[in-house]
Every structure is written in structure tokens, then in C-alpha cells.
C-alpha positions as CSV (number, residue, x, y, z in Angstrom):
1,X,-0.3,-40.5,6.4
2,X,-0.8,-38.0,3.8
3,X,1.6,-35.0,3.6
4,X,-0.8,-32.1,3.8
5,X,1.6,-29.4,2.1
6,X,1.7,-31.5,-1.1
7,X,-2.4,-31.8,-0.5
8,X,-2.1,-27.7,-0.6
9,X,0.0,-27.7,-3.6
10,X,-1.6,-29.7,-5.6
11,X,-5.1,-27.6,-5.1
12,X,-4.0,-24.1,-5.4
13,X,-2.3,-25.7,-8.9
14,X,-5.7,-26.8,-9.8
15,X,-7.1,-23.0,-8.9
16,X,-9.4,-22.1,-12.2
17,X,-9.9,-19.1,-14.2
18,X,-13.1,-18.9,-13.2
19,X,-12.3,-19.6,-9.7
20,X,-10.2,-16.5,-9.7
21,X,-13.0,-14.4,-11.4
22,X,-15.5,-15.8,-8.4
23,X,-13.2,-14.7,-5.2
24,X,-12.5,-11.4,-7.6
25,X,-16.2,-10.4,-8.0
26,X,-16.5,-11.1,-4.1
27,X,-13.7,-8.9,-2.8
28,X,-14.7,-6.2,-4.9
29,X,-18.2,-6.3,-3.5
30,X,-16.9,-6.0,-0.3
31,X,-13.6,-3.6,-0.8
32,X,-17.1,-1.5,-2.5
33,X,-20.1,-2.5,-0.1
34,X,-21.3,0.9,1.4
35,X,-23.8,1.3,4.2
36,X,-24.5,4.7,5.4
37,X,-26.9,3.1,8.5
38,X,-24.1,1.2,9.5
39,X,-20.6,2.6,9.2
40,X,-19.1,-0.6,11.4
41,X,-20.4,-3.0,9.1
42,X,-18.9,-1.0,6.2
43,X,-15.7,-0.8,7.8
44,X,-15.5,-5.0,8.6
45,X,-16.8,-5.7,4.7
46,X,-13.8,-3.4,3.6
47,X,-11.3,-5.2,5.9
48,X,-12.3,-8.2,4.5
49,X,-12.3,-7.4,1.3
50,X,-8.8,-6.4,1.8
51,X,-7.5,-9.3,3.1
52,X,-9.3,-11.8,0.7
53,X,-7.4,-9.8,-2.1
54,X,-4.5,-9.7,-0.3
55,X,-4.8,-14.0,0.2
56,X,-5.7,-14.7,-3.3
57,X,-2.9,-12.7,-4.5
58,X,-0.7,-14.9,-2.6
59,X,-2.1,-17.5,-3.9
60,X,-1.3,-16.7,-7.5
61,X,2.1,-15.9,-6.5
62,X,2.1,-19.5,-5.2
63,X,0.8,-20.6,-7.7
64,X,3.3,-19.1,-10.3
65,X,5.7,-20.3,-8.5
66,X,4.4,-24.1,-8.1
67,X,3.9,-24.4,-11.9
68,X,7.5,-22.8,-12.3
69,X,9.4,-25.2,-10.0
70,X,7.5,-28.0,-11.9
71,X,8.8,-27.3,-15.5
72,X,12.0,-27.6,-14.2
């Protein structure tokens, strides 16, 4: 059986520039996603685009410290 946590690991490692740039541009549309008709759909999109922010800054901060731990 496969250790999932090294599974995890190993992926958010392999997390791309561009990959970043992607989940960015998304977040933003949402933290920015304005609908006058429909003020409860504007208030979900900016939730979400809170917490996406919010997970892939984690992730970096993973990731930092994955690469970190692995120089030494």
C-alpha cells in the first residue's frame, strides 16, 4: 500500500509556475466577480475566492517548506 502523504508531497513539489499563475487568475476572478442581479451569487464567488487564495497559499508555504527539508 501506497503512503498517501508522500503521494501529496511529492505533487504539491511538482506545483508549476504556471500552475500557480492558473489558480491565481481564478481566485482573482472570483475575489472580483460582481453581479448586481444577484448579490448571493456575488457573495459565494467572493467566499470562494477567498478560500482558494487562502489554500494555495498554503500550499506554497508547503511547498517551501518540502523543498527546504529536502536540501537538507
Amino acid at each position: 500500500m501506497q503512503n498517501k502523504i508522500y503521494g501529496i508531497c511529492r505533487n504539491v513539489l511538482k506545483i508549476t509556475d504556471e500552475e500557480i499563475a492558473e489558480v491565481k487568475e481564478v481566485y482573482e476572478e472570483q475575489l472580483n466577480y460582481i453581479s448586481p442581479l444577484k448579490m448571493a451569487t456575488t457573495g459565494k464567488q467572493r467566499e470562494l475566492g477567498e478560500h482558494n487564495k487562502q489554500v494555495l497559499e498554503k500550499l506554497l508555504e508547503l511547498k517551501v517548506i518540502l523543498e527546504n527539508g529536502a536540501q537538507n
